[in-house]
N, C-alpha and C positions, 0 to 999 in steps of 0.2 A: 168213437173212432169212425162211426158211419156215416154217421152227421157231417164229420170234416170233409169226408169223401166227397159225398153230395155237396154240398157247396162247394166244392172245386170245379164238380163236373158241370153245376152253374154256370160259376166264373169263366170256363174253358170258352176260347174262341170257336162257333161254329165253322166246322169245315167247309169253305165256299169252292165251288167248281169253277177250274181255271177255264174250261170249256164255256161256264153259263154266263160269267162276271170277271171283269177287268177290275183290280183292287183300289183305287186313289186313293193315296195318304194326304189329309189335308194337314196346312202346318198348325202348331199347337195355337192355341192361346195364349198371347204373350201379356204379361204386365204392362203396364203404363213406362215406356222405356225412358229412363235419365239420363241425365251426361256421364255419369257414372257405373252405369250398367254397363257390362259385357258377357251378351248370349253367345255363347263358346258350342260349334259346332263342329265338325270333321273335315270341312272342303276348307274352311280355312285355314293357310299357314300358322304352325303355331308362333313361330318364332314375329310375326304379325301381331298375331292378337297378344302376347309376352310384353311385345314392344308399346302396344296401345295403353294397355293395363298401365306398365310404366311410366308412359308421358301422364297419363292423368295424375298418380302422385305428383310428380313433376310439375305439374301444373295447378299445383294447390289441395289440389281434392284429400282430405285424410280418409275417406272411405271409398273401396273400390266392391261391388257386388258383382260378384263371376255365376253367372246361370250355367247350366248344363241339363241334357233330357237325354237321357236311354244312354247310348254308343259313346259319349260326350262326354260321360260323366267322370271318367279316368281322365281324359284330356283337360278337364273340368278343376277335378285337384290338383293335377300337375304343373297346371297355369300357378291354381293361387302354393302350390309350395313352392314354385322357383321365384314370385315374387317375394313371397316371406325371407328365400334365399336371400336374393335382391339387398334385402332389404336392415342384412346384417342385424339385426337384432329389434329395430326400431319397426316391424311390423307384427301386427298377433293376426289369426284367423278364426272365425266363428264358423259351424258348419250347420245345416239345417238341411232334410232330407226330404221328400216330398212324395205323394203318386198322383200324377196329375192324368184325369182321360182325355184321351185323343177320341177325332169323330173321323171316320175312313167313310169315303162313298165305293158306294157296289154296283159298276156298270154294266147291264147288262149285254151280252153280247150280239143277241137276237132279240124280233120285237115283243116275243110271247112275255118272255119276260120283266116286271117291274123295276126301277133303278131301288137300291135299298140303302141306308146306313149302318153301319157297324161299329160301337162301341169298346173299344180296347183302354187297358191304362199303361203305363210307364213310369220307370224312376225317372227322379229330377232333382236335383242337387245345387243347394244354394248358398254359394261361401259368399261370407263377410271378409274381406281386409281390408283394414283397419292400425292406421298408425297409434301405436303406445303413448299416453300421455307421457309429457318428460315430468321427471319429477324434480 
């Protein structure tokens, strides 16, 4: 049980002084983006990205892949179940979970000090839909 302990206390983000260092979150690493990708974020409208998701069935595609990271990841599912909705029966959804690290720069406020990077990880969420073959 101590051993878990210590490794957590690893894992834990060092506490940075808001006084020494300004935090920049840089954006993640993204996959090689396709016509059928959709990175599902927070600033954008859902009923938007709902509607995009849509056109691309619409538009031939039998697979739609719906990303999400961190805060995203509710809005993330909730895309791909109201398309399943949508979709009255003729959609299924695969799900696959993820922890992907992010790289944060650490600026320093004053010249004494060094600029640093800061390694952190996050969830990420990667649904398949996917029209049902007919049979």
């Amino acid at each position: 049980m101590a051993e878990k302990e210590e490794s957590q206390e690893k894992r834990a983000m060092p506490q940075i002084d808001e006084n020494e260092y300004i935090l920049r979150k840089r954006l993640p690493r993204r996959l090689p983006k396709r016509k059928n990708d959709i990175y599902v974020n927070r600033k954008t409208n859902f009923n938007a990205q709902l509607e995009r998701s849509q056109k691309l069935f619409d538009n031939g595609y039998d697979v739609v892949f719906i990303h999400g990271l961190g805060a995203a990841i509710n809005r993330s599912i909730n895309l791909a179940l109201q398309l399943k909705i949508r979709g009255l029966g003729s959609l299924e959804i695969s799900v696959n979970t993820s922890t992907v690290e992010l790289l944060d720069d650490l600026e320093p406020n004053n010249d004494d000090l060094e600029p640093d990077t800061q390694l952190r990880t996050n969830s990420a969420v990667h649904i398949k839909v996917y029209k049902l073959a007919l049979a």
